[in-house]
N, C-alpha and C positions, 0 to 999 in steps of 0.2 A: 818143575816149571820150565828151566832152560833144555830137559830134553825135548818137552813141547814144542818151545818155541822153533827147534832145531827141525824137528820134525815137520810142523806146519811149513816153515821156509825152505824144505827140500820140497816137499809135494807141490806148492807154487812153484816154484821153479821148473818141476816136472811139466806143470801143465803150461804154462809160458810157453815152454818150448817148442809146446805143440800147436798154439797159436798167432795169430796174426801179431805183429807187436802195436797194431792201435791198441788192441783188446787189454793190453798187459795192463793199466791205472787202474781198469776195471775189476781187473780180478785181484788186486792186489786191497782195493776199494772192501769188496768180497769176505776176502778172508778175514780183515779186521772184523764182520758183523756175521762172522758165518752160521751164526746161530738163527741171526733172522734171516736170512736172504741165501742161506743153504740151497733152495730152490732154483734163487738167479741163477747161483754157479752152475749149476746142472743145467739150466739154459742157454747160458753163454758159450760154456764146455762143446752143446749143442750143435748150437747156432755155426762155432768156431771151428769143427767138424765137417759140416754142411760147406762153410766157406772153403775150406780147403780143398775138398773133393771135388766141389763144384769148378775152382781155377785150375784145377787137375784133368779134370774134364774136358773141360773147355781148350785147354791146351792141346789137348792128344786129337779133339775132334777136330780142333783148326787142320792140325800137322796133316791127318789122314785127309782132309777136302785137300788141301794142295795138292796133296801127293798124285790123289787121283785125279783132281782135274790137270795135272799134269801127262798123267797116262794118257787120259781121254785125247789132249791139244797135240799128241804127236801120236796116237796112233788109228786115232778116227777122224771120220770126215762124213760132210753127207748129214743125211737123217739119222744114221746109227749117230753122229757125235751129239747130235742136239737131243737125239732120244737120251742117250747117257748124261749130258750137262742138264739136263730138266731130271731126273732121277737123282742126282747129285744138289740138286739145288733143294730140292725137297729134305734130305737130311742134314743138308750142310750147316754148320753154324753161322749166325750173321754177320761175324765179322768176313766169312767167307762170300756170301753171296754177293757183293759187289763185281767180283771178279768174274764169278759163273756168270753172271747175268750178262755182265761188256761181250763174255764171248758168244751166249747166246743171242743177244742184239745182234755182233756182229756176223756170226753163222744164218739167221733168220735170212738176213739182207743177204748175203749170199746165194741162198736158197730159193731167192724170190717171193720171200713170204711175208710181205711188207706189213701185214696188219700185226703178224704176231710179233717182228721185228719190234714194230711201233708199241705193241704192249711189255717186251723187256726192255728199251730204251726208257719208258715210262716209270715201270719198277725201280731199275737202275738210277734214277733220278730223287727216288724216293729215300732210298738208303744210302745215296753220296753226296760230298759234300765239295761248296766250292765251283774250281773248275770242271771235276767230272762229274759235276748237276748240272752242270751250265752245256757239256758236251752231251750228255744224256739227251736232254732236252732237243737240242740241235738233229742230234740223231732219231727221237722222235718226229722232228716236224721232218726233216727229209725221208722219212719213209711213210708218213702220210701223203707227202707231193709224191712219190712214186706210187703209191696204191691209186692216186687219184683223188684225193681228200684236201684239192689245195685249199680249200677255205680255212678248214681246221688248221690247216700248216699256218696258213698265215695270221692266224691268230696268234699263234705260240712268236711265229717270228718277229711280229710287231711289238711281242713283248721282250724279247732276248736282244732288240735291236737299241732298243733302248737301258739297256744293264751291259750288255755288251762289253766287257774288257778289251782294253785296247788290241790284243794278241787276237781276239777273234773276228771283231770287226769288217776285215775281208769278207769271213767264211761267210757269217751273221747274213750281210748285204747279198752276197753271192744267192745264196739260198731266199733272199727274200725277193729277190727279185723276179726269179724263176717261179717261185711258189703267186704271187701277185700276179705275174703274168698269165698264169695258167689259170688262175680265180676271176679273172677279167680286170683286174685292177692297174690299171695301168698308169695314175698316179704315181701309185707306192712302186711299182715297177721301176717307173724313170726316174727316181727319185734316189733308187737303190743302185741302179747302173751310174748312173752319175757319181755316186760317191765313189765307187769302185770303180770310173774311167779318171779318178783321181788321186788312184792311187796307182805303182810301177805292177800293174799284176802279168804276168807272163801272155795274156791273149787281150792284151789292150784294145786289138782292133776292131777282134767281135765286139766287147763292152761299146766300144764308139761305135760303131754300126746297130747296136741293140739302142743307144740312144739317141741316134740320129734316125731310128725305125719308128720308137715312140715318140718322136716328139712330132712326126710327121701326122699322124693319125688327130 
């Protein structure tokens, strides 16, 4: 009997070693019934296989998107880089695509290519969290005012203008202003340069003259 028992508590052990240590209560649970739940262990065993290979995985496929979008940010540019960062974004794993996408927004805008810009700022907002949703976003409605879509813009911005973090504030007004103006809104325009001729922003004087332009009208 004490060889058994010997026995039984090396091959637990063996297998322990090869799993997570939440799993270990479980299988230890296991062995006491291993006559009826012989099954589970073969499951768990399973299961605890799957997980490991899978964080194995998922490790090396992070390391390999950095790497390469590494290559890609120094030594393409242009449409070769964006064709490559869209071919990389397609296999990359998720915790990776935040990154691919920042630089595809920002190469889109580059590029002149404000719808599609405006569709990875969008993306990008979807899988970030925070301030870089909050900057996504931003980056969305300014490239819908550059395509020409300021109404759309000014939707998003009446809403960011109101969540607005103190840090962004500036930018927030800056862009709503512009985007209103150009939507014929000119309310929400004067409303936006005022708050920003109240604050030290480096081109005060335009601000005062864009509010002394609207209030004129």
């Amino acid at each position: 009997m004490a060889n058994n028992k010997t026995t039984e508590q090396e091959t637990l052990e063996d297998i322990e070693s090869h799993v997570p240590d939440q799993l270990h209560p479980i299988l230890e649970a296991a062995f006491k019934h291993q006559k009826q739940i012989v099954i589970g262990v073969v499951a768990i065993i399973a299961v605890a296989a799957i997980y490991a290979g899978m964080n194995s995985y998922n490790k090396n496929a992070l390391a390999s998107a950095q790497a390469e979008l590494g290559t890609i940010l120094i030594q393409d540019s242009g449409d070769d880089k964006i064709a490559k960062l869209e071919t990389l974004l397609g296999k990359a794993p998720s915790s990776a695509k935040p990154a691919i996408l920042l630089e595809l927004a920002q190469s889109t805008m580059t590029n002149n290519e404000y719808d599609q810009a405006a569709n990875y700022w969008n993306q990008l907002a979807g899988e970030a969290d925070d301030d870089l949703q909050f900057i996504a976003r931003m980056g969305k409605a300014k490239c819908l005012t550059l395509a020409g879509k300021a109404d759309e813009a000014l939707t998003t911005l009446k809403d960011l203008a109101g969540v607005a973090p103190a840090a962004f504030t500036i930018a927030v007004n800056r862009q709503l202003a512009v985007a209103a103006e150009m939507a014929g809104d000119n309310a929400v325009a004067l409303a936006a340069y005022k708050k920003l001729a109240d604050n030290p922003v480096p081109d005060k004087p335009f601000i005062d003259f864009k509010v002394a332009q609207l209030e004129a009208k």
